[in-house]
N, CA, C and O atoms as a GROMACS GRO file, in nm:
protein
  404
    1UNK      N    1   2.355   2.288  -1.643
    1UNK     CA    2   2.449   2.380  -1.584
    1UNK      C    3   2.417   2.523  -1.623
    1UNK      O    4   2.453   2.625  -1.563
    2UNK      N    5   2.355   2.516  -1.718
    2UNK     CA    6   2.346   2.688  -1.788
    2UNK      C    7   2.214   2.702  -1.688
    2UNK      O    8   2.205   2.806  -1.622
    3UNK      N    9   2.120   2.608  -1.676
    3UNK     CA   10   2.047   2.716  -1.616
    3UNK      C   11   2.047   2.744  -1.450
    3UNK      O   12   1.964   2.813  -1.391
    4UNK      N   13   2.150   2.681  -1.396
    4UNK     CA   14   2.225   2.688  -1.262
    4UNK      C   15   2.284   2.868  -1.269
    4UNK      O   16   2.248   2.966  -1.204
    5UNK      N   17   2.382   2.853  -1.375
    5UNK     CA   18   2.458   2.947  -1.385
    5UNK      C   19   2.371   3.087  -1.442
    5UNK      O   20   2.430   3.195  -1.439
    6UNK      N   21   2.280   3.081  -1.475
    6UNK     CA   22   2.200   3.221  -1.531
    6UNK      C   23   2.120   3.242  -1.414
    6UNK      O   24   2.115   3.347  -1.351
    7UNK      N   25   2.037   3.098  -1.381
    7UNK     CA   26   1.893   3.129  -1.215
    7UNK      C   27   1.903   3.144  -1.107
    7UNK      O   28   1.836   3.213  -1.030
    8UNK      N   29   2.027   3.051  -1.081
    8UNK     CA   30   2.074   2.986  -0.955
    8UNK      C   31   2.016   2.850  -0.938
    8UNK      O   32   1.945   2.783  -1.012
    9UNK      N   33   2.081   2.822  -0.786
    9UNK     CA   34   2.020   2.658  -0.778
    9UNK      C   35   1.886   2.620  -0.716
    9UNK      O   36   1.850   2.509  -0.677
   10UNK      N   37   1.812   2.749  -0.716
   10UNK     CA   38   1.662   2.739  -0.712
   10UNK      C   39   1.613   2.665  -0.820
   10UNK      O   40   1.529   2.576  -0.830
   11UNK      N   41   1.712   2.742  -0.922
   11UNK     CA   42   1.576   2.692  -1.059
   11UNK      C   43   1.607   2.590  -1.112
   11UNK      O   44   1.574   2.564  -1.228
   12UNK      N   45   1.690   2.499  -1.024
   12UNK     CA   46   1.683   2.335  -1.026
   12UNK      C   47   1.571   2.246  -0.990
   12UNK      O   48   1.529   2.150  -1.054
   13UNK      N   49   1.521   2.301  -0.856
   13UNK     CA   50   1.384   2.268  -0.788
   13UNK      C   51   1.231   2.356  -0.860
   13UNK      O   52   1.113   2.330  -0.839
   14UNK      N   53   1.291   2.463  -0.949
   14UNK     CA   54   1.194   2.493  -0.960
   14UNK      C   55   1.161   2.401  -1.126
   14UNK      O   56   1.049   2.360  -1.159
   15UNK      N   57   1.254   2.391  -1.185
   15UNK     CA   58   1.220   2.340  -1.284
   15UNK      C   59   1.162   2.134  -1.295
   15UNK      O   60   1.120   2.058  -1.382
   16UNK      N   61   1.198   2.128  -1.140
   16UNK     CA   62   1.129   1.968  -1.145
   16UNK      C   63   0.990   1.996  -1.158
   16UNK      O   64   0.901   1.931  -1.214
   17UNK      N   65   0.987   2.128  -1.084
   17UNK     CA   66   0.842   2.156  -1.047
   17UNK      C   67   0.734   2.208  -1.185
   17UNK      O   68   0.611   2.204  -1.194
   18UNK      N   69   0.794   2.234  -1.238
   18UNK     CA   70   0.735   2.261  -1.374
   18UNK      C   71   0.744   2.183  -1.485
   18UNK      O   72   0.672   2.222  -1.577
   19UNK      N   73   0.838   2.042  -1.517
   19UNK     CA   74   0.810   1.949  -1.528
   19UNK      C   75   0.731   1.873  -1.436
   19UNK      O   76   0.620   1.876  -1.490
   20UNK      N   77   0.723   1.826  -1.362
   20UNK     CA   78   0.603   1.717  -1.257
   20UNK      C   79   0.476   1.802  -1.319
   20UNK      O   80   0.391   1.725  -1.362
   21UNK      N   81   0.448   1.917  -1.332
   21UNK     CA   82   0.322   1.991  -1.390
   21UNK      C   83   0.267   1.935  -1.481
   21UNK      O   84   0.160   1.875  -1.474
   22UNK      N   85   0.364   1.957  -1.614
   22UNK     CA   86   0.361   1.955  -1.735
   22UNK      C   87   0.329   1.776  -1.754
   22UNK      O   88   0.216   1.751  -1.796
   23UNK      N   89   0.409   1.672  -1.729
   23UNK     CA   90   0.379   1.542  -1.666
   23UNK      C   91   0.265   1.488  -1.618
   23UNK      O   92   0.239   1.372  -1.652
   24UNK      N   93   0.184   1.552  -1.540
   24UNK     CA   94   0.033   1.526  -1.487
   24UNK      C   95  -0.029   1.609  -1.592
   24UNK      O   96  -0.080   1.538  -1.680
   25UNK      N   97  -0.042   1.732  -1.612
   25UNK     CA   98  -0.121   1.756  -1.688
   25UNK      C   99  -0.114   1.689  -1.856
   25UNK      O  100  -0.187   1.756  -1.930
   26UNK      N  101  -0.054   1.593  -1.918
   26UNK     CA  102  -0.016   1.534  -2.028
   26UNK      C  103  -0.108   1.394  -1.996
   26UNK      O  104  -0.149   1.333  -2.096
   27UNK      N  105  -0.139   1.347  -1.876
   27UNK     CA  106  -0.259   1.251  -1.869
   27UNK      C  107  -0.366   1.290  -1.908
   27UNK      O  108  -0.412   1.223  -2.000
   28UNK      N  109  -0.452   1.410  -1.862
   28UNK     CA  110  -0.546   1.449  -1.940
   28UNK      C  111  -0.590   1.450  -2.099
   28UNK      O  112  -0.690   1.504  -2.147
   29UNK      N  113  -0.482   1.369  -2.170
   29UNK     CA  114  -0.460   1.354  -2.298
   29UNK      C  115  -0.492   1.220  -2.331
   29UNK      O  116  -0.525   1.190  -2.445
   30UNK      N  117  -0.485   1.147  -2.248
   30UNK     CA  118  -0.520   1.006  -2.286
   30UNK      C  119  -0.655   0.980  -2.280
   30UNK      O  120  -0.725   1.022  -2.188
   31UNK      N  121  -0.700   0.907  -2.379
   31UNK     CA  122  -0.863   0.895  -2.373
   31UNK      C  123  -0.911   0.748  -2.303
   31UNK      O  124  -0.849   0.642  -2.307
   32UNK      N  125  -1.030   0.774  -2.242
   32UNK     CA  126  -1.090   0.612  -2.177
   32UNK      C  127  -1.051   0.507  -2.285
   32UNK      O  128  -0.989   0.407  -2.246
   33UNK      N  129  -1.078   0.518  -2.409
   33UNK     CA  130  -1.099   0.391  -2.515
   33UNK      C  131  -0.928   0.367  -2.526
   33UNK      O  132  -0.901   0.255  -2.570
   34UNK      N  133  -0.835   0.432  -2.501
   34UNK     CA  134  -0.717   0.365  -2.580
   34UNK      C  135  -0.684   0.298  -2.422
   34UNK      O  136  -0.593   0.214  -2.428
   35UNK      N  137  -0.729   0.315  -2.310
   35UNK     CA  138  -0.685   0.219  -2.212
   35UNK      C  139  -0.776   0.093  -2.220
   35UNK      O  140  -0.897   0.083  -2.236
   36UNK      N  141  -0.653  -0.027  -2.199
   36UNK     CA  142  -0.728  -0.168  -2.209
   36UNK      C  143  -0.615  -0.231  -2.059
   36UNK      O  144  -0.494  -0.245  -2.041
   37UNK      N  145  -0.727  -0.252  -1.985
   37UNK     CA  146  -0.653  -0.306  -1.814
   37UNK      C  147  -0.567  -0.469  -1.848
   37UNK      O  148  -0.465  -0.509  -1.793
   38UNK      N  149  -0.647  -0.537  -1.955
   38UNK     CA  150  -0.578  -0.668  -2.004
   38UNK      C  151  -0.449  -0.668  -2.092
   38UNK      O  152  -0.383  -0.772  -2.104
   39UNK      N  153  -0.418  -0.564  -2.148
   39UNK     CA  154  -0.310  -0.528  -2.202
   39UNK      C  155  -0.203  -0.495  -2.158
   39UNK      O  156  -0.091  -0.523  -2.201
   40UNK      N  157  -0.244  -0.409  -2.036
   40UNK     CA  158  -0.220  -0.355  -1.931
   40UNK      C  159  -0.106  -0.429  -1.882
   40UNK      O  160   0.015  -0.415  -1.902
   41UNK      N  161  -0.194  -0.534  -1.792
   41UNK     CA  162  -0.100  -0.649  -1.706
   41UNK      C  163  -0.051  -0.757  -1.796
   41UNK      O  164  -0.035  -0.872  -1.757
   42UNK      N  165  -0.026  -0.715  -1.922
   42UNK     CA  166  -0.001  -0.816  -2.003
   42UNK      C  167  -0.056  -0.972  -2.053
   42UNK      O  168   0.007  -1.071  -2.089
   43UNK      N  169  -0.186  -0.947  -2.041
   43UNK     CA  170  -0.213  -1.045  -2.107
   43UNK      C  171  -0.314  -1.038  -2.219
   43UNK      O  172  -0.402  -0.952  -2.218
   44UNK      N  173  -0.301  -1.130  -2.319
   44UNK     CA  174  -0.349  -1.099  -2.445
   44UNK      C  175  -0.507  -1.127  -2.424
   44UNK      O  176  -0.572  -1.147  -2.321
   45UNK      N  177  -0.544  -1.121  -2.554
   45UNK     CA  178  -0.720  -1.084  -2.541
   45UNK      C  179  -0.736  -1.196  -2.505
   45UNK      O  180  -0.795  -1.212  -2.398
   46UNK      N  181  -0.688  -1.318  -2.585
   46UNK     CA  182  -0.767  -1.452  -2.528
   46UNK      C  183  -0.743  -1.480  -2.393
   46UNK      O  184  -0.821  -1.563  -2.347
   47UNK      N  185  -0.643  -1.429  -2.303
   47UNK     CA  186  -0.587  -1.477  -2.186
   47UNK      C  187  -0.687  -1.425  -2.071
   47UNK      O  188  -0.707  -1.304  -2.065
   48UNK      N  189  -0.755  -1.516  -1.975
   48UNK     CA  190  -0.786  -1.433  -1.864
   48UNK      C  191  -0.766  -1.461  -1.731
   48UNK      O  192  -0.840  -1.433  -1.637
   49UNK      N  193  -0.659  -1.520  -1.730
   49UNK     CA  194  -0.597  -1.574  -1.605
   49UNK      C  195  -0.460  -1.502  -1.580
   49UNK      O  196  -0.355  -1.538  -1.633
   50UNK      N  197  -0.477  -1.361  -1.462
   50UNK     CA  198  -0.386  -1.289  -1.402
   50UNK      C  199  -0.286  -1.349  -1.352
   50UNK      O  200  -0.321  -1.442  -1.280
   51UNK      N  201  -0.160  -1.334  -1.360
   51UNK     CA  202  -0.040  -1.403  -1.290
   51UNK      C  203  -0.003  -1.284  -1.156
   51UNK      O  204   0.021  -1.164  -1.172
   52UNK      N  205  -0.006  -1.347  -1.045
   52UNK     CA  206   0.024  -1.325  -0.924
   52UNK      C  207   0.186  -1.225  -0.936
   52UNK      O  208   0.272  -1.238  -1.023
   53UNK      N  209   0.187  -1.151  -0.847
   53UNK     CA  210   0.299  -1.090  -0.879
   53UNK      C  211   0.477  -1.133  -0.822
   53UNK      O  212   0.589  -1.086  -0.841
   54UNK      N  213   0.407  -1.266  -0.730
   54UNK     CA  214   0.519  -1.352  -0.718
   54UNK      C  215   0.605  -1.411  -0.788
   54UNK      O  216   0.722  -1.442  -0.767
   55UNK      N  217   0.487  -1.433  -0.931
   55UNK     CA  218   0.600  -1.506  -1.018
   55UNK      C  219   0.703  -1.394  -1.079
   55UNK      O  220   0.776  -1.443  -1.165
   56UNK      N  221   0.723  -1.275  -1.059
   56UNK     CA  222   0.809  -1.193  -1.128
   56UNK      C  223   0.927  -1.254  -1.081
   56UNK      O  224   1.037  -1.243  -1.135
   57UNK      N  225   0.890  -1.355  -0.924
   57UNK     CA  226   1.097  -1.378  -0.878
   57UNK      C  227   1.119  -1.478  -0.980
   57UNK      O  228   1.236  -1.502  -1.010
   58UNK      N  229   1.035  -1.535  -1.036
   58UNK     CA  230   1.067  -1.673  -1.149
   58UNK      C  231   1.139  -1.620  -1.238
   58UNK      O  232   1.214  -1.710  -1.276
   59UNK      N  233   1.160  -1.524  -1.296
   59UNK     CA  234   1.202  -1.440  -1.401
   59UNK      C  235   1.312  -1.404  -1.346
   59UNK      O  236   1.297  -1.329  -1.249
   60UNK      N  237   1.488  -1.450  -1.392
   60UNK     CA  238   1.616  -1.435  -1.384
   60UNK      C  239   1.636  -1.246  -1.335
   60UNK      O  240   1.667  -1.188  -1.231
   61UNK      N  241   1.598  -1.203  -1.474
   61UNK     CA  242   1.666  -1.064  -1.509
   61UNK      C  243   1.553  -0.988  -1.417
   61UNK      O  244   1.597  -0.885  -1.366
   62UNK      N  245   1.423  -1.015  -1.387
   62UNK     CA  246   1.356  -0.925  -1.264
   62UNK      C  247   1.438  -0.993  -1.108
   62UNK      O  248   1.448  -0.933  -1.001
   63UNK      N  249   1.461  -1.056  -1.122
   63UNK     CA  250   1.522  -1.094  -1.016
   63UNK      C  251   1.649  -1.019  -0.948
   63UNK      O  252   1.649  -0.971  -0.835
   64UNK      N  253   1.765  -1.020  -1.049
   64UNK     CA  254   1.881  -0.949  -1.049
   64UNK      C  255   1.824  -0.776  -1.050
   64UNK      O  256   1.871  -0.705  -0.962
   65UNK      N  257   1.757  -0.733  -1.118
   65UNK     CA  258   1.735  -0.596  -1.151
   65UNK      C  259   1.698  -0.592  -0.941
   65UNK      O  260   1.764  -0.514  -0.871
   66UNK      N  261   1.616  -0.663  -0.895
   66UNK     CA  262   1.518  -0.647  -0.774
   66UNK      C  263   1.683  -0.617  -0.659
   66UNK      O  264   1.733  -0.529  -0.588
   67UNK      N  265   1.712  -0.765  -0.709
   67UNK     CA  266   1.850  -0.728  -0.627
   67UNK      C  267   1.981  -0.619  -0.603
   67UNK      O  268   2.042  -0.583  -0.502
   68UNK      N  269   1.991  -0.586  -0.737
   68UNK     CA  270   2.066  -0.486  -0.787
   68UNK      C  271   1.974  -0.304  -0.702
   68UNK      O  272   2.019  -0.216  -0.629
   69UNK      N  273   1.881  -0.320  -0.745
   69UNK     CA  274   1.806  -0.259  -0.667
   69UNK      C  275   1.825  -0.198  -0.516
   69UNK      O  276   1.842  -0.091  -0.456
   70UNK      N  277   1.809  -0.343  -0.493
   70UNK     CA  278   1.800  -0.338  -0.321
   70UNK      C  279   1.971  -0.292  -0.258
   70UNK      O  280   2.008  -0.204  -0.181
   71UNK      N  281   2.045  -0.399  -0.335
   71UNK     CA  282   2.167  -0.359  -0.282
   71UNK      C  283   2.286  -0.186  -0.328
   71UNK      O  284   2.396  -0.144  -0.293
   72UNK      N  285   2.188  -0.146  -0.408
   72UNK     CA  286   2.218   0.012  -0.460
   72UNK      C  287   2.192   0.108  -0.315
   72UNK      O  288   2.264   0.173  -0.240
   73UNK      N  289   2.052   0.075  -0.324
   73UNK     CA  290   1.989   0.157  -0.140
   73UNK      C  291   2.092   0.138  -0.011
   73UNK      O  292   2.151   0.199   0.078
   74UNK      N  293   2.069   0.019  -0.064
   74UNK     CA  294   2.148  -0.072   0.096
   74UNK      C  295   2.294   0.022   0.116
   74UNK      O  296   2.307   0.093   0.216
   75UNK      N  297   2.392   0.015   0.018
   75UNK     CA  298   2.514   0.101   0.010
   75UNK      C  299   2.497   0.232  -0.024
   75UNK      O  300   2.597   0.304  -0.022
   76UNK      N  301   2.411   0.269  -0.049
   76UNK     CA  302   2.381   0.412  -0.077
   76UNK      C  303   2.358   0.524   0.084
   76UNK      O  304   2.394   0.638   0.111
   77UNK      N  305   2.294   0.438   0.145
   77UNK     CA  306   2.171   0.481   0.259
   77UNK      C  307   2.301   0.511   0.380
   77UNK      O  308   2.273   0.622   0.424
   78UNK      N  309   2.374   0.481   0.420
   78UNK     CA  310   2.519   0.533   0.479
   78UNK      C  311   2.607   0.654   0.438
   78UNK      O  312   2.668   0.736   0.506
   79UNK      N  313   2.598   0.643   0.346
   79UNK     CA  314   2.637   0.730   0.256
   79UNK      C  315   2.606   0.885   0.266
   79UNK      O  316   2.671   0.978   0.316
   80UNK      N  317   2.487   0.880   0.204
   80UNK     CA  318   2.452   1.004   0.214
   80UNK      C  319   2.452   1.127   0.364
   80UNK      O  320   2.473   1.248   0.366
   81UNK      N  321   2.431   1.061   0.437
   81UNK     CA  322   2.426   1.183   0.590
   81UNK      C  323   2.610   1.208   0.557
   81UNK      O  324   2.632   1.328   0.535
   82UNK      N  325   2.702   1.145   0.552
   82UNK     CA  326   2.843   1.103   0.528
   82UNK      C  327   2.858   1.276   0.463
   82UNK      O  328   2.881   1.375   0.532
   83UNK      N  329   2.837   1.274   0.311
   83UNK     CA  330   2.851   1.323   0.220
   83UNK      C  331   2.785   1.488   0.271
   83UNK      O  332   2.839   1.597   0.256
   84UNK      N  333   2.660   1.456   0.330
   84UNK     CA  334   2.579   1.630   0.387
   84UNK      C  335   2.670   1.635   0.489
   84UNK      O  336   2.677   1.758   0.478
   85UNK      N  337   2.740   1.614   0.570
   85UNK     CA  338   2.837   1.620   0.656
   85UNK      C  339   2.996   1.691   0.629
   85UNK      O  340   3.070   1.756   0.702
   86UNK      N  341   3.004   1.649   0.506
   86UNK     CA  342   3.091   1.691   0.430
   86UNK      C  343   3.058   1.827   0.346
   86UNK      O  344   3.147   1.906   0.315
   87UNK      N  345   2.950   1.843   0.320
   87UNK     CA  346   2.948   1.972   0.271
   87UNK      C  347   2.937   2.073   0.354
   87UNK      O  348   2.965   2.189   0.322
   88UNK      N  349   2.886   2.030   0.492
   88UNK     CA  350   2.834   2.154   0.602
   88UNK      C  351   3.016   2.198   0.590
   88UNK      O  352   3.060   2.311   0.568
   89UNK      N  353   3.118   2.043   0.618
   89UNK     CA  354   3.242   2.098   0.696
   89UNK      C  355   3.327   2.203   0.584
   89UNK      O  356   3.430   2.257   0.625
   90UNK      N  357   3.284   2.226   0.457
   90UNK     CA  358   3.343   2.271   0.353
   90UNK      C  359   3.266   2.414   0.346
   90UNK      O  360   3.305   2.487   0.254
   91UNK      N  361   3.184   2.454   0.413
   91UNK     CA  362   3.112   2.558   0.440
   91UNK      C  363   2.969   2.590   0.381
   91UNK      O  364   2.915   2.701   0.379
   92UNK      N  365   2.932   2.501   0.347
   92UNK     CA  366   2.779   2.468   0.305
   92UNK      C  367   2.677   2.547   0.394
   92UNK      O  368   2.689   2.562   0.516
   93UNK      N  369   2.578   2.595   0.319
   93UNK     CA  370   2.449   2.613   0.403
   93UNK      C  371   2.368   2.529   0.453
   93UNK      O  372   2.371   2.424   0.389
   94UNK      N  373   2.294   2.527   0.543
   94UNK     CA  374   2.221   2.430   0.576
   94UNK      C  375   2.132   2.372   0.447
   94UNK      O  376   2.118   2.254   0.416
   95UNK      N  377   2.076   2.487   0.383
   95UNK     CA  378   2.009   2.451   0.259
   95UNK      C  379   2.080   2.351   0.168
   95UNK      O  380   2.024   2.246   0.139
   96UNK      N  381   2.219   2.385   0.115
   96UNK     CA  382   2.240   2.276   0.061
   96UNK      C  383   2.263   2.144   0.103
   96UNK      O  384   2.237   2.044   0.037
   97UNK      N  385   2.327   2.148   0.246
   97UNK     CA  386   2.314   2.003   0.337
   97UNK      C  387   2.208   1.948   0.315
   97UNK      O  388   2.222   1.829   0.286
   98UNK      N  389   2.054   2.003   0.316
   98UNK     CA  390   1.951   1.971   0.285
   98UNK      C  391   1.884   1.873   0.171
   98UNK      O  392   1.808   1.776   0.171
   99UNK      N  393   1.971   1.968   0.053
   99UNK     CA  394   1.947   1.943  -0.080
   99UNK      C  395   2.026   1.807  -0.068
   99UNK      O  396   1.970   1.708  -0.114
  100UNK      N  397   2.134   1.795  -0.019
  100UNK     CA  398   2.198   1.674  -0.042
  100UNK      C  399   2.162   1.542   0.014
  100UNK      O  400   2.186   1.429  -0.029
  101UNK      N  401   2.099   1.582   0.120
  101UNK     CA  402   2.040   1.441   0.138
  101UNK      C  403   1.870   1.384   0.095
  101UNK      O  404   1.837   1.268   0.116
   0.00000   0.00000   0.00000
């Protein structure tokens, strides 16, 4: 909020933007040797048989998370034009109608 109230609500967008920067450029930090692709997809050194990414529905709590997921969007996705609709009628700029959806 403070930096709404000192920049404006530019320097909301501007500051994703300079984090997402800061974010990519922080890969350049990782070295070839500490990446291991078998570790990676979780499986241990002795293991070398990849599990398909089907079996994640076998797994209860990826399951619910997938669902929970889906049905967040699902009720969400109505919503929103609703809500930019509501700000135009409250006297909104187009810009923020924008921002809102």
């Amino acid at each position: 909020m403070a930096l709404v109230s000192t920049l404006g609500l530019n320097s909301v967008f501007q500051s994703v933007g300079v984090c997402s920067v800061l974010a990519a450029a922080s890969m350049l930090v990782i070295r070839e040797q500490d990446l291991d692709e078998k570790v990676a997809t979780g499986l241990t050194p002795a293991e070398e048989h990849q599990v398909k990414w089907t079996e994640l529905f076998r797994d209860r709590t990826v399951l619910f998370l997938f669902i929970s997921v889906f049905a967040f969007h699902l009720a969400n996705a109505p919503i929103l034009p609703t809500v930019a609709l509501y700000v135009k009628r409250l006297g909104g700029s187009d810009n923020l109608m924008t921002a809102t959806v």
